[in-house]
N, C-alpha and C positions, 0 to 999 in steps of 0.2 A: 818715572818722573811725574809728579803731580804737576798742575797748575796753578795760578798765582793765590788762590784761594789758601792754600796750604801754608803760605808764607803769613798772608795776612795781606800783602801788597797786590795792585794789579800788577801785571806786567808791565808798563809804561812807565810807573811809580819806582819799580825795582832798576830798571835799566837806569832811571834819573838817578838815583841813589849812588848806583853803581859803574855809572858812564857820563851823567852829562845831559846838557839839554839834547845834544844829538842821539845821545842813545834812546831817548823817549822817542825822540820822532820817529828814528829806525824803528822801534817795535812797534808803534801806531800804524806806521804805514805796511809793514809784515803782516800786521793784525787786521787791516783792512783786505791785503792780496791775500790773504786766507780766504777772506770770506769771499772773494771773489767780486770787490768792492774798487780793488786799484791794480790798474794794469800797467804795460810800459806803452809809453807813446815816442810822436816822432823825437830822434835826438836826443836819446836817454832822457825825455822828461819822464813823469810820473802823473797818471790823469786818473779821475773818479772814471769806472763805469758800470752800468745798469742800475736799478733801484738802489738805496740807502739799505742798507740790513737792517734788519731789529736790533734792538737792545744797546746799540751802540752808548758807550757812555760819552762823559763830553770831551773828553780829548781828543779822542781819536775822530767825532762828528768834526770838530772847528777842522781836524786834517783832511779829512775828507773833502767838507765844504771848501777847504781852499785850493784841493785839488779838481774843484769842476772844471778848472783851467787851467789846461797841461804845465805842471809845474816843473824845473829840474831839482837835484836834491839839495842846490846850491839856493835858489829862488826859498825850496819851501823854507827849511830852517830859517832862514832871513823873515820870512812872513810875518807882519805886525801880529795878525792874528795867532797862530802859531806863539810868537813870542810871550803874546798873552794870555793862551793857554797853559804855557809854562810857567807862567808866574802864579796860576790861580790853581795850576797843580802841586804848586812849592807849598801853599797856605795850609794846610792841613798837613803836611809832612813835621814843617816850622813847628803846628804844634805840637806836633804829639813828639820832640824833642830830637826831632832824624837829622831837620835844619840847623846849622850855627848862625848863630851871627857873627859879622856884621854883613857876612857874601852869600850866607845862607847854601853855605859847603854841607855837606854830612858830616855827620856829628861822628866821632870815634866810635860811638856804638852800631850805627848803622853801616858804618862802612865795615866791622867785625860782622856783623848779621847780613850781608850781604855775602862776604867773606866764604860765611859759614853755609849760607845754602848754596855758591857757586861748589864746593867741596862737596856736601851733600847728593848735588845733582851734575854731575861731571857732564863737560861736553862729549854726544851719543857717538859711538864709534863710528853707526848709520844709519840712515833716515827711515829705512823701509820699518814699519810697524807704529811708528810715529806719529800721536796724535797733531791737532793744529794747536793745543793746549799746549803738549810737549814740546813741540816745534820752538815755539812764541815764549816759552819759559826760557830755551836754549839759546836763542835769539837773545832775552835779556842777561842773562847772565854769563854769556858768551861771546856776544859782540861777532865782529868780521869773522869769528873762526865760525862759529855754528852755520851765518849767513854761506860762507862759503861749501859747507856740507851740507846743508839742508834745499838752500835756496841759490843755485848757485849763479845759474840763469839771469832770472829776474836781478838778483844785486849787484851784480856786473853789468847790466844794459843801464840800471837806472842809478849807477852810480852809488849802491849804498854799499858798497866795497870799492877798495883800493885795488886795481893791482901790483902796485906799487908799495904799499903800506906792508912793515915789517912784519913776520909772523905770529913774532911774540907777543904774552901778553895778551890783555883783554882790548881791543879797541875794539870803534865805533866810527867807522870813514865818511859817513853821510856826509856827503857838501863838500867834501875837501876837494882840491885838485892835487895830483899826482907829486908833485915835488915840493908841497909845502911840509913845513918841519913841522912834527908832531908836536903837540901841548896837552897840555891837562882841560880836560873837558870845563871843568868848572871854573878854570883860566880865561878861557875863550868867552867864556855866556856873561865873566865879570868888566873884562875887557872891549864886549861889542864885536869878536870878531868869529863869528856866527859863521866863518867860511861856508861855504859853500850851504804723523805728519804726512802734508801733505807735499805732492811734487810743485814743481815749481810753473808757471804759467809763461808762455812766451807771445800770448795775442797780444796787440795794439790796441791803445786805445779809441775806440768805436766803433770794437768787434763785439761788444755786446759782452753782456755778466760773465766774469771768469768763471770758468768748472776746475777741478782737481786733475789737472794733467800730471806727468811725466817729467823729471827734468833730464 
C-alpha cells in the first residue's frame, strides 16, 4: 500500500472526497496520534501533547491548534476553526473539478477515483508490518473498519468509532453518539449538523510526546 502521494490527494483530502467533513478530521487527528502529537485525555476527550511536529500542513496544524484544549470528538468537528479548515480545504478540490455545486458534494468522477483506489488498496487483513503512511491511507479510505483494526484503542476511548455503528460499508463515527441514525456525510456538513503501521497509544494527555506502543 502506497501513500497519499500516489493518489495525488493527501490523506485528509481523500477521506473528504470519500467520507465527509468527519472523515478529514478522523484522518487529521490519526495523523497527528501517529506522530505522537495527540493523545487521549480525561472522558474520551482528544488533547495536543509535546512539541508541534515538523512539516505539518495546515489542516491538520488548525486540528492540532484546537486540540491544545482537551477537546471530545463531538466539540472538535463542531470547531469554527476546524469548520473553516474545511472549507478552505473544499477550494482547491472545487477547482480542480472533485467539487459540485451548488453543496460542493463530489463530483461523479471523484467519487469513481476514490472508488477505484479503495479496490486498489483493500483494507489490510493486519496491522503488523504497517507503515504510519499505510495506516493513514487505510484510515482514509476505510473508515471505522481500518480504525478498528489498526488503531483500535485510541478510537474507541476518543470516540472516533462507534460501537454501536453497523459494520457495513465505509463509515466515519467521529462525533456521533451511539443511537443516532446514520446519514450521508455530505448531508450532515450541508445541513449544520456536525454531530458530534504503527500500534496504537493508550497515555493521557499530559504524559508527555506519544512513542509507538502496542495496542
Amino acid at each position: 500500500m502506497g501513500g497519499g502521494t500516489e493518489i495525488g490527494w493527501e490523506p485528509h483530502e481523500i477521506a473528504l472526497l470519500g467520507g465527509g467533513p468527519r472523515a478529514a478530521v478522523t484522518v487529521a487527528v490519526v495523523a497527528l496520534h501517529l506522530r505522537g502529537a495527540v493523545e487521549t485525555g480525561p472522558r474520551r476527550t482528544l488533547c495536543a501533547t509535546g512539541p508541534e511536529p515538523e512539516g505539518l500542513g495546515p489542516f491538520e496544524g488548525t486540528v492540532l491548534d484546537c486540540l491544545r484544549e482537551p477537546l471530545t470528538a463531538r466539540e472538535l468537528v463542531r470547531n469554527p476553526d476546524v469548520r473553516l479548515a474545511l472549507a478552505l480545504t473544499r477550494i482547491p478540490l472545487a477547482e480542480d473539478g472533485l467539487l459540485g455545486h451548488p453543496w460542493l458534494r463530489p463530483t461523479r468522477g471523484a467519487r469513481r477515483r476514490v472508488a477505484f483506489w479503495r479496490e486498489r488498496h483493500p483494507l489490510p487483513v493486519v496491522r503488523h508490518g504497517l507503515t504510519d503512511e499505510d495506516t493513514l491511507l487505510a484510515v482514509a479510505l476505510h473508515g471505522d473498519a481500518a480504525l478498528r483494526l489498526l488503531l483500535p484503542r485510541f478510537a474507541l476511548r476518543t470516540g472516533l468509532t462507534d460501537p454501536g455503528a453497523p459494520a457495513d460499508g465505509v463509515r466515519f463515527s467521529l462525533g456521533r453518539g451511539r443511537f443516532l441514525r446514520w446519514r450521508d456525510e455530505y448531508e450532515d456538513s450541508v445541513s449544520g449538523d456536525w454531530g458530534a503501521g504503527h500500534g496504537d497509544h493508550s497515555g493521557g494527555c499530559g504524559s508527555g510526546g506519544g512513542g509507538g506502543g502496542s495496542d
